[in-house]
Every structure is written in C-alpha cells, then in structure tokens.
C-alpha positions in Angstrom: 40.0 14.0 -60.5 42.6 12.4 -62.0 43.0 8.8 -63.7 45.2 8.1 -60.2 43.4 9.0 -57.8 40.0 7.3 -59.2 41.9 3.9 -59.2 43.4 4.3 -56.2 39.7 5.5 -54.7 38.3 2.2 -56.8 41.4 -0.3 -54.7 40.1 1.2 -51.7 36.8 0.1 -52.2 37.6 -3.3 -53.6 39.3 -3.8 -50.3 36.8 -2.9 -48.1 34.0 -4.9 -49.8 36.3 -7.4 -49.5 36.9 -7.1 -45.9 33.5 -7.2 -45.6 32.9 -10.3 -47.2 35.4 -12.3 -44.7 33.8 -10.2 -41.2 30.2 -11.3 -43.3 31.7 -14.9 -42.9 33.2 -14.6 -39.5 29.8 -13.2 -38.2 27.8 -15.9 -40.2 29.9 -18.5 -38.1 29.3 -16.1 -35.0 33.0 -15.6 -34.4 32.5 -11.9 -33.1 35.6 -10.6 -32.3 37.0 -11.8 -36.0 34.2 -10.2 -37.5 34.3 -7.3 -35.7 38.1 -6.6 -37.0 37.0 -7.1 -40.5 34.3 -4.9 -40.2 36.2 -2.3 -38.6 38.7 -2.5 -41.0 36.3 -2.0 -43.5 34.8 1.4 -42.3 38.8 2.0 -42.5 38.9 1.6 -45.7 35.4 2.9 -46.3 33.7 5.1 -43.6 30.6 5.0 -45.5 30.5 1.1 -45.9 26.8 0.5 -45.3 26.7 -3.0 -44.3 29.8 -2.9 -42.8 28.4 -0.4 -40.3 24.8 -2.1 -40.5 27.0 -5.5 -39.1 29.3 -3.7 -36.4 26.9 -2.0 -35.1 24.4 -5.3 -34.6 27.8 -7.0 -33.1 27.6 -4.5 -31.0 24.6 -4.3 -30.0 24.3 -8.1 -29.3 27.1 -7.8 -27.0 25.1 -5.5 -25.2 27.6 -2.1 -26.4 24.5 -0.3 -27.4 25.6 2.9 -26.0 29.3 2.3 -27.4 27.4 1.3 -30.7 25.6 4.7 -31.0 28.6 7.0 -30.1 30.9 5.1 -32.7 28.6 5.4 -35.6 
C-alpha cells in the first residue's frame, strides 16, 4: 500500500468517527432522523463502523424497523 492510499484510508476514517460523534449527539438529544443521517453517513464512509451500526440499528429498532434493521445490516 502506498503512503497515498493509507492517508487517504486514515481521512476516511477521521470523517466517519467524526460523523459519528455529531449522529452520537443528535441521538443523545433524541433527534432521530438527524442522527440517523449521520450515522448512515458514517457506515458510508466506514461500512465497518461498529458503533455507528450498533446506533442505527437501535434507531431503528426503536422506531419499530426491526425487520428493515436486520436486512440493512
């Protein structure tokens, strides 16, 4: 891998962590739908953001998209 890609992999990451971080405060305030975005943009960034798909899939779930929940991730 070269010096590139690995910094390009690193911005990806940054961005999705920081994603995260404004869904985590969107859901905190229990604005769903914002949080939701973020955290889909997230797993956009980063499909194997752990705690971005741990917190969509409990948005989901809350708004009673369980099965959605299970065939998206």
């Amino acid at each position: 891998m070269t010096a590139r890609y690995l910094s390009a992999m690193s911005a990806q990451i940054a961005q999705a962590d920081s994603l995260f971080l404004e869904g985590h405060g969107l859901y905190t305030a229990q604005q769903w739908e914002g949080a939701e975005e973020k955290f889909r943009a997230a797993i956009r960034k980063n499909p194997d953001h752990p705690r971005a798909i741990l917190f969509l899939g409990l948005i989901l779930q809350n708004q009673r998209k369980d099965y959605a929940a299970v065939l998206e991730l």
